[in-house]
Phi, psi and omega in degrees: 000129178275156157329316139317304185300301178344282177316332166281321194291313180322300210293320183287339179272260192333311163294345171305301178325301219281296176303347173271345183288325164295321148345272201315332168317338206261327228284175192261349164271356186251351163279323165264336166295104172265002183264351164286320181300280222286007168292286185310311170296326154334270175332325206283308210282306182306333183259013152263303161313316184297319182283326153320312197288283200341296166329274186332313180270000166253355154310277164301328149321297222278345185257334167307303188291354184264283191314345169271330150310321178299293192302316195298337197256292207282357178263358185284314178318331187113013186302177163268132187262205192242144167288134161308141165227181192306321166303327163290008145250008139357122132310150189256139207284138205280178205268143157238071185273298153340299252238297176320304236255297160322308176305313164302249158022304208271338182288324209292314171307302201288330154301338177267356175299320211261339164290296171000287216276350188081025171274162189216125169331328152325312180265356176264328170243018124285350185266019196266331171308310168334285206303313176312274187337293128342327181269309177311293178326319180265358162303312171298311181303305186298313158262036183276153193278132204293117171293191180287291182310300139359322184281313186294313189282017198254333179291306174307319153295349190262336173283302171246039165291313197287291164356306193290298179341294198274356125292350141255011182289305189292338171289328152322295167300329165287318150353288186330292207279328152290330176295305181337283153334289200294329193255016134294306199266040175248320162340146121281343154253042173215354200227123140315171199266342176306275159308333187282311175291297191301312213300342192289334191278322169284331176307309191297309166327303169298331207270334184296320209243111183286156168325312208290312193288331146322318183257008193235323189252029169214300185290334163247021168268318180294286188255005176111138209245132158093199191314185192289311219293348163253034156083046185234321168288359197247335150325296227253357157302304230235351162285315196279321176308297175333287185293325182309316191297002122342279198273294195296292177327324186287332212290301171316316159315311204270312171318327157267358166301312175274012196302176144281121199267015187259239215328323168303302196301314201273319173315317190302284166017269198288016212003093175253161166268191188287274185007284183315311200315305187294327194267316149268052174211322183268306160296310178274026129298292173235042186266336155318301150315317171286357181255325165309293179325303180283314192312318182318317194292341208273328161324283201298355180302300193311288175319318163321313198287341200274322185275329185285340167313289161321348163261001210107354174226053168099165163099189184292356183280000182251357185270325193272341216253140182293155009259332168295309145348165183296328202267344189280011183228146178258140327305175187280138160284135172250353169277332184277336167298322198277328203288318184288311135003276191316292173323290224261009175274308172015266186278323191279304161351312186282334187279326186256010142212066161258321169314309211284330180297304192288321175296328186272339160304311197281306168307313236230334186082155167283158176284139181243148188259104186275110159311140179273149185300165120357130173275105162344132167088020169221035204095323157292089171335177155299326197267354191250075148311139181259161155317138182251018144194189199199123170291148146282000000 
């Protein structure tokens, strides 16, 4: 296909876009959507334009190739042509026509998403004065010298901030204590195929079904709504344990999956049972990695747990979240906003590096300190050798 056709083919797909998207405005489903009606009226403006550049740009192309016609007819006539120079031996830069075309396509979905969705230019270049606006105010809560009220909203975050922490430390640990088991017998060289195919099968399920639909249609029906003491924490624990044994479990399979398959070979050997085989060939493998793995998670447990507080199951999400929450009242306190922000940047900051210290400790081993040797002459014999090196 030539460089013409192309420029046709483009121009024609785009007006296609745009008139059936306009069509489609009429349809009995784009009359009851309105967020399809302005996808579609998107679509329709987009596909008019792309057909609009195009058109333009197979203009000027279409005049080019006539002046490129021209000159190949007055040098076929016998005219004087141009001598080649070094430059006419150039490779010639290949067409991204396509590739351009595509890109147009990617633009078009996202403008008719965001017509879709009812965003407005407007409001888009309001928000960088917002943001300012808003950043002050809670800049201001934080540092303002704390009153009796100040005090309370800095005790109440710091209270259910601690709350989220210690519902995802106990959703961890339950994760924990269950992933181990589910991901050996999730292995394919530690499991039969018996075990091995359901178990892959139940993980994936767990892995399928978010934290949220845990804590909302099974765990806080069971064990209760709001603060700890009425069950919203032990809700949003034991919903966050669940989804870890998932997330955990695959993660830990694949990991004993990569194991060095020489210490199995030698345990088998040496007639150890399975057992013996998983506690000493498999676990002082991958028990470093597996403990990076529970910490990691337990960092996202935290942020999790900040969302499942909004629903109801407890932790700092529930000081922020409507109708009761900071965000459920007019106007927004933005100081009370800014404090609990604040608090929960903090603490989750602290938490991941202390997490980040212990995990790089557990991989990586303590740092070792090489001492200096003994100066002649300064008391030390020959026989008071010093360590040549010292744990930290």
């Amino acid at each position: 296909m030539s460089h013409g056709h192309k420029i046709i083919a483009a121009v024609a797909g785009a007006l296609l876009l745009a008139a059936g998207s306009f069509l489609l405005t009429y349809s009995a489903p784009a009359e009851s959507s309105d967020v399809l009606l302005r996808g579609l009226w998107g679509f329709a403006l987009c596909g008019a334009v792309a057909a609009l550049g195009v058109g333009i740009y197979g203009l000027a192309y279409a005049s080019t190739a006539k002046q490129q016609r021209q000159e190949q007819q007055r040098l076929s006539e016998g005219g004087a042509g141009f001598a080649p120079d070094r430059l006419d031996e150039r490779p010639v830069r290949p067409v991204k026509f396509w590739y351009t075309m595509a890109l147009l396509l990617v633009g078009a979905v996202f403008i008719s998403s965001a017509a879709g969705t009812g965003m407005t230019l407007s409001a888009l270049l309001d928000m960088p004065a917002r943001i300012w606006e808003f950043s002050v105010q809670m800049v201001g809560g934080v540092a303002q010298v704390p009153d009796e009220e100040a005090r309370e909203d800095w005790s109440l975050a710091f209270d259910a901030m601690l709350e989220s922490v210690a519902i995802a430390w106990v959703g961890t640990v339950v994760g924990a204590l269950f992933s181990l088991p589910c991901g050996i017998l999730a292995a394919r060289n530690m499991a039969p195929l018996s075990i091995y195919i359901p178990m892959r099968f139940i993980l994936s399920v767990i892995r399928a079904v978010p934290e949220l639909v845990f804590a909302v249609a099974i765990f806080i029906p069971l064990l209760g709504v709001g603060p700890a003491q009425m069950g919203g924490a032990m809700a949003g624990a034991f919903a966050l344990g669940i989804s870890s044994i998932g997330t955990l479990s695959k993660l830990i399979s694949e990991a004993i999956e990569g194991v060095d398959p020489g210490p199995l070979e030698a345990s088998t050997a040496a007639g150890a049972t399975h057992v013996q085989r998983i506690r000493w060939a498999v676990l002082p493998q991958v028990l470093p990695e597996v403990l990076a793995i529970w910490l990691y998670r337990f960092e996202v447990n935290i942020r999790a747990s900040a969302i499942l507080g909004a629903l109801g199951a407890g932790g700092i999400g529930r000081l922020i979240s409507p109708p009761n929450g900071l965000f459920g009242q007019r106007p927004y306190d933005w100081e009370a906003i800014g404090i609990t922000l604040f608090v929960i940047i903090v603490i989750t900051m602290a938490v991941d590096q202390v997490s980040g210290f212990v995990r790089h400790r557990v991989i990586h081993g303590a740092k070792v300190r090489q001492k200096k040797s003994a100066k002649p002459g300064d008391g030390a014999g020959p026989d008071k050798k010093q360590a040549a090196a010292v744990r930290i």
